[in-house]
C-alpha positions in Angstrom: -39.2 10.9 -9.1 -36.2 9.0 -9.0 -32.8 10.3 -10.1 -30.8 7.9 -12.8 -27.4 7.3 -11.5 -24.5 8.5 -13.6 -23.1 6.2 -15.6 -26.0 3.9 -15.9 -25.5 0.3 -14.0 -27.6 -2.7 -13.4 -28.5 -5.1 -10.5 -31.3 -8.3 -11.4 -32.9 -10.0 -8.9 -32.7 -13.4 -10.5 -36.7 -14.3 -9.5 -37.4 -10.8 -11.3 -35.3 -11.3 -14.5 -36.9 -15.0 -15.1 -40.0 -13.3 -13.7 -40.2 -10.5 -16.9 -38.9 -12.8 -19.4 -41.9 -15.5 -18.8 -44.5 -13.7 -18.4 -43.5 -10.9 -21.0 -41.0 -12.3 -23.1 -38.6 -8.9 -22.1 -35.5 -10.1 -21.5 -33.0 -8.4 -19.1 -30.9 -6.6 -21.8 -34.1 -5.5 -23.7 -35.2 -4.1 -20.4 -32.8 -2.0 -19.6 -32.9 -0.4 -23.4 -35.1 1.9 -22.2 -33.5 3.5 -19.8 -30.9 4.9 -22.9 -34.2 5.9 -25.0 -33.6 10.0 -25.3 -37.6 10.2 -25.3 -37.8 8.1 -22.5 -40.4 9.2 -19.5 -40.0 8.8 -16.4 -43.0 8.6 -13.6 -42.9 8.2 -9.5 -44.9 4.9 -8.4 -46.0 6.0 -4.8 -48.7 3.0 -4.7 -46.2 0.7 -4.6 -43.2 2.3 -2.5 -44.4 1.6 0.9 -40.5 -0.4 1.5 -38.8 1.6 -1.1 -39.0 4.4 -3.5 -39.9 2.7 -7.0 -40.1 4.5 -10.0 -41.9 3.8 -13.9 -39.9 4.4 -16.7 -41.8 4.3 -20.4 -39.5 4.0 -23.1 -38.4 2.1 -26.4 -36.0 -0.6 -27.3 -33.4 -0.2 -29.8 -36.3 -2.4 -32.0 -39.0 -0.1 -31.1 -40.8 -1.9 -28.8 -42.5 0.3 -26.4 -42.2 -1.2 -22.2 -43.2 -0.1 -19.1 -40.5 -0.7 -16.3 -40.7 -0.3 -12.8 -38.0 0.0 -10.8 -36.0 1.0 -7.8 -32.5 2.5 -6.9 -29.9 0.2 -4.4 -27.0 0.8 -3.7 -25.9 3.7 -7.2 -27.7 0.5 -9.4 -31.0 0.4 -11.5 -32.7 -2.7 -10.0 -35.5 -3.8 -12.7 -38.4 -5.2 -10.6 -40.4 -5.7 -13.8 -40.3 -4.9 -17.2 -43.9 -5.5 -19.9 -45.1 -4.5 -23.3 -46.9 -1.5 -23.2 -50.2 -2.6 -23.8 -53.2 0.2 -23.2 -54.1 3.1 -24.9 -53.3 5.2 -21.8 -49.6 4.5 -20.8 -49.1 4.1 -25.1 -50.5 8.3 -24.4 -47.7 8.1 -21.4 -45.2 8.0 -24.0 -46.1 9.4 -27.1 -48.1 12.5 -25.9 -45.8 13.9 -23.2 -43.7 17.0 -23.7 
């Protein structure tokens, strides 16, 4: 797992921010909502961190959308590489059934 820098900050690729936004309609700030959700989960993503260690982060929006994230660390900065609705029963589970 990843640790969350302290305080929180932000770095968009501008191909991933336009990226999340037209295929998912998540814009950047809605994006990074989740990562102040207190019921937020957090999950490693070892399939995908063959050049870097990327990380999944399930959480709500202040409007209660549910998204999954993935992400990486650079440089003390959340870098959002994507950001999508939620949309099987299993990573809903993710969220809502975890401890």
């Amino acid at each position: 797992m990843i640790r969350l820098p302290e305080p929180i900050a932000f770095e968009w690729d501008d191909g991933n921010r336009d990226k999340s936004w037209d295929k998912h309609g998540v814009s950047s700030s809605e994006a990074e909502e989740v990562f102040f959700d207190p019921h937020k989960r957090q999950f490693p993503d070892p399939k995908h961190s063959q050049g870097e260690r990327r990380g999944i982060l399930v959480g709500k929006t202040r409007q209660g959308r549910l998204l999954f994230v993935v992400y990486t660390i650079r440089s003390k900065r959340i870098r959002i590489i994507s950001a999508r609705d939620l949309n099987k029963s299993r990573e809903v589970d993710l969220y809502e059934k975890a401890p």
